[in-house]
C-alpha positions as CSV (number, residue, x, y, z in Angstrom):
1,X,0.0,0.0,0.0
2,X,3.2,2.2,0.4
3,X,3.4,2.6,-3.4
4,X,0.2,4.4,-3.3
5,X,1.2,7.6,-1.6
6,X,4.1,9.9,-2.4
7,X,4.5,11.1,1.3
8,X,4.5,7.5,3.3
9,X,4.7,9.8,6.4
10,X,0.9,10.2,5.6
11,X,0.5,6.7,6.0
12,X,2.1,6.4,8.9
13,X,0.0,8.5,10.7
14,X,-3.3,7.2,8.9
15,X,-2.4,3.8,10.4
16,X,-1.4,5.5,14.2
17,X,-4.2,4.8,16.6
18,X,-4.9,7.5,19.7
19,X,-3.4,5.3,22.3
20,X,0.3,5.0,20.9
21,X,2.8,7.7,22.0
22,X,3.0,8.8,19.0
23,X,2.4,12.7,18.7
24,X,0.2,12.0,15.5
25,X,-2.6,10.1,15.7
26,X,-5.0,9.2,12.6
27,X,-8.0,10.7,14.0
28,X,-7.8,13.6,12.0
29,X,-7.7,11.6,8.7
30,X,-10.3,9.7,10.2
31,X,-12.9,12.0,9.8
32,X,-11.8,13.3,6.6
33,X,-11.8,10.1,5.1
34,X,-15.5,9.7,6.8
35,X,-16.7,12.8,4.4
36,X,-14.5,11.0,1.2
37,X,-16.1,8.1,1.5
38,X,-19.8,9.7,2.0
39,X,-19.5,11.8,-1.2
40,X,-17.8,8.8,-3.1
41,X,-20.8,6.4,-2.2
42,X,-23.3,9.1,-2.9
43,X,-22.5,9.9,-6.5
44,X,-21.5,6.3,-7.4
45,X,-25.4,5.4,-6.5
46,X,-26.7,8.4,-7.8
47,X,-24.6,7.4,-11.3
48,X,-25.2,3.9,-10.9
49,X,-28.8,3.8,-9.8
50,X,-30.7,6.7,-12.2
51,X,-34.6,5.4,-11.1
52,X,-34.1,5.3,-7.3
53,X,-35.4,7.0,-5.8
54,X,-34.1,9.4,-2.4
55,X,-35.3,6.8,0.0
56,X,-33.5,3.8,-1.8
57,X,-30.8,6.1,-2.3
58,X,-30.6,6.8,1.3
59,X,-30.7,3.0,2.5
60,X,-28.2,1.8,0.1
61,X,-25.7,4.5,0.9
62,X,-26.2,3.2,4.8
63,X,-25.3,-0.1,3.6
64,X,-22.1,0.9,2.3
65,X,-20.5,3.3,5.0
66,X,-22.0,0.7,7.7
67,X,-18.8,-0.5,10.2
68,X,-18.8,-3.7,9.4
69,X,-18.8,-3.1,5.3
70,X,-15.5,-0.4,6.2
71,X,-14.2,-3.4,8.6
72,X,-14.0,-5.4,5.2
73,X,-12.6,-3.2,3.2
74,X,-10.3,-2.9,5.5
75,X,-9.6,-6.7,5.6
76,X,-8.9,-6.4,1.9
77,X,-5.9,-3.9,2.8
78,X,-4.7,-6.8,5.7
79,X,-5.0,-3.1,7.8
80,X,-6.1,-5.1,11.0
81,X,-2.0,-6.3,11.3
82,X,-0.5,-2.9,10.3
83,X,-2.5,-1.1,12.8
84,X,0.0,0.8,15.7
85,X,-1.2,1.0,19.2
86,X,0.1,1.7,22.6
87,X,1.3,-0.7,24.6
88,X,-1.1,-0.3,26.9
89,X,-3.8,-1.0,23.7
90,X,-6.8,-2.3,26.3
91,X,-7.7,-4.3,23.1
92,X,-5.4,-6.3,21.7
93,X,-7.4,-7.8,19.4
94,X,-8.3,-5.5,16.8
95,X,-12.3,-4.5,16.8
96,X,-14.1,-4.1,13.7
97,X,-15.1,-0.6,14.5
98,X,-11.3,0.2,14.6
99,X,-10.5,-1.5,11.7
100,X,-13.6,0.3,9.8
101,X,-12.1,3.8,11.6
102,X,-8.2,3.1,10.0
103,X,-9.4,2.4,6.4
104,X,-11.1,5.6,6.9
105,X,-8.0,7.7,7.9
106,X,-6.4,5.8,5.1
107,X,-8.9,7.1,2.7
108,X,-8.4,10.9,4.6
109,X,-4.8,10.6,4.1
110,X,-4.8,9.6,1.0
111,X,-6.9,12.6,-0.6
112,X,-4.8,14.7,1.4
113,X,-1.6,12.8,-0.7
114,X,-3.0,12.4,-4.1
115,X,-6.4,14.4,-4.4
116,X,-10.1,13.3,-5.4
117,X,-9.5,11.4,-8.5
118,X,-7.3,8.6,-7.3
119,X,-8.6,8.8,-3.9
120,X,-12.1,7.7,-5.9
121,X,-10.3,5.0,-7.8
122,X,-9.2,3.7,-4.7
123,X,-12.4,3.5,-3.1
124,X,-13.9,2.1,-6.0
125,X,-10.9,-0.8,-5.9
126,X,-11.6,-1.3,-2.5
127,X,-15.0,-0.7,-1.3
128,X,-17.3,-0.6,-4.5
129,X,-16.0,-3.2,-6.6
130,X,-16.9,-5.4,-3.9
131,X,-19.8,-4.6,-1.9
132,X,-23.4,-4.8,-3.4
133,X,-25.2,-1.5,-2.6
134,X,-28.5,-3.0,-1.0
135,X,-31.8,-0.7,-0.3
136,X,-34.3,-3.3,1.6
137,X,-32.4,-1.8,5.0
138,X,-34.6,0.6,7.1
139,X,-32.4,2.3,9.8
140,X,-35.4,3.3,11.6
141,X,-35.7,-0.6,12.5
142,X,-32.5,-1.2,12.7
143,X,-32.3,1.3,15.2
144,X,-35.2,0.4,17.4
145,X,-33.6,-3.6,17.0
146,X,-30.5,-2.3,18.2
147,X,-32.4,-0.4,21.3
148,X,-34.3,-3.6,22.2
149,X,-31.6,-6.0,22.1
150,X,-29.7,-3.8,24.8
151,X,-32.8,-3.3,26.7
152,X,-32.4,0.9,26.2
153,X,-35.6,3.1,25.8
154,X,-36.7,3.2,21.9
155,X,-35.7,6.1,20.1
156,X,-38.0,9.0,19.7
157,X,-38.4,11.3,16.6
158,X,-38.5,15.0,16.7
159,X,-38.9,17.7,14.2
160,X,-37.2,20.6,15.1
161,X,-37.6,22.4,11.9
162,X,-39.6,22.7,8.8
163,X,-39.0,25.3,6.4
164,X,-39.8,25.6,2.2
165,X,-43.0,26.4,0.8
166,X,-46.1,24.4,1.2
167,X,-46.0,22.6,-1.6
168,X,-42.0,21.6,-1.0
169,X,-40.9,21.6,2.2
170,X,-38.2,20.5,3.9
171,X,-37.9,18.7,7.5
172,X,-34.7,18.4,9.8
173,X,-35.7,16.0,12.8
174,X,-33.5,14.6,15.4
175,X,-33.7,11.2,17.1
176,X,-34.0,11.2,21.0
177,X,-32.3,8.1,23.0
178,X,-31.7,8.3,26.6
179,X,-32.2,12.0,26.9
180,X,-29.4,12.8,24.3
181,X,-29.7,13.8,20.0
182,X,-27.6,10.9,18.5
183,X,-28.6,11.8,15.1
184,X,-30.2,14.4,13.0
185,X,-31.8,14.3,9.3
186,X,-32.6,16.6,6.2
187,X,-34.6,16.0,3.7
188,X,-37.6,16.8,1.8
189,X,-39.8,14.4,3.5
190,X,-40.5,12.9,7.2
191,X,-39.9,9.3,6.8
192,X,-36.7,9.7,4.6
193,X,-35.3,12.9,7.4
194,X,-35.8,10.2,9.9
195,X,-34.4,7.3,8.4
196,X,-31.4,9.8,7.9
197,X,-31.3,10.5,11.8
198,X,-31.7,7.0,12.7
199,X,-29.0,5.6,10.4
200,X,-26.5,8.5,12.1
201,X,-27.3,7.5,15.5
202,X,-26.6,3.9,14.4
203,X,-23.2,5.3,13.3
204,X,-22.6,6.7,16.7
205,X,-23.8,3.7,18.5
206,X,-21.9,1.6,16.3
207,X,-18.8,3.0,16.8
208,X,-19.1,2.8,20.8
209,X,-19.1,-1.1,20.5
């Protein structure tokens, strides 16, 4: 993987966990490589997939940046063995979630290194190539799954703004769990703004595991 960037320092760090001593860590890259990967997805479906429609769009796009889909692609790379940690690393078996979170700094790093077209090539190499982009998913019950197999109150839905005219508008809604807003949605209608919301809280619970 060292052949593809021109500054291997940038690898270095992309593969640099928190808890090393290192004075670089990859979480940084991390979340550039999150937005990367989002806007790669996003105009591969809408290329790919010309007659679905927002709400397909939506669930497939979920399928794809899910943890466990990044923890593959990650496999691909063998990034689970390259991975450095502390030597105090609580967890020395390497989690999906921070497998999925070092092929995102990798991703970060290497738009940082090369730029948007190669950085797309490589995702489509390593992620799209490879994973079928699947819409029967609904966050929403994912979400409330995920709530009752941990025995946590259900999530609640709240719309906190709508704005357009009447005949167009546009919702942002939040999902409630516990007392905190885990995820918020945008979108020009209810169900599709809170299937957005649920499938970001299910990214932040995700990547607590």
């Amino acid at each position: 993987m060292e052949r593809l960037f021109s500054r291997p320092e940038l690898l270095l760090i992309a593969l640099t966990h928190k808890s090393s001593a290192s004075v670089q860590s990859n979480e940084r890259f991390e979340f550039l490589g999150d937005a990367v990967i989002e806007l790669s997805v996003r105009f591969n479906l809408v290329t790919d997939y010309p007659l679905a429609n927002e709400g397909e769009l939506t669930r497939m796009k979920i399928d794809l940046v899910r943890k466990d889909t990044l923890a593959r692609c990650a496999d691909r790379l063998n990034l689970r063995t390259q991975i450095i940690t502390g030597s105090d690393f609580r967890n020395k078996e390497i989690s999906d979630s921070l497998a999925a979170d070092t092929y995102e700094a990798i991703v970060g790093a290497l738009f940082i290194d090369s730029g948007i077209e190669k950085t797309f090539l490589f995702l489509k190499q390593t992620l799209l190539d490879h994973e079928e982009a699947n819409c029967s998913g609904d966050p929403k019950t994912l979400l409330q799954e995920y709530c009752q197999a941990r025995k946590i109150p259900l999530p609640e839905y709240r719309v906190d703004l709508t704005a357009g005219p009447s005949h167009a508008p546009v919702f942002d809604i939040s999902v409630i769990i516990q007392g905190s807003v885990l995820g918020t949605g945008h979108a020009k209608s209810k169900k599709v703004s809170q299937e957005l919301a649920a499938a970001a809280a299910l990214k932040v619970l995700e990547g607590e595991i």
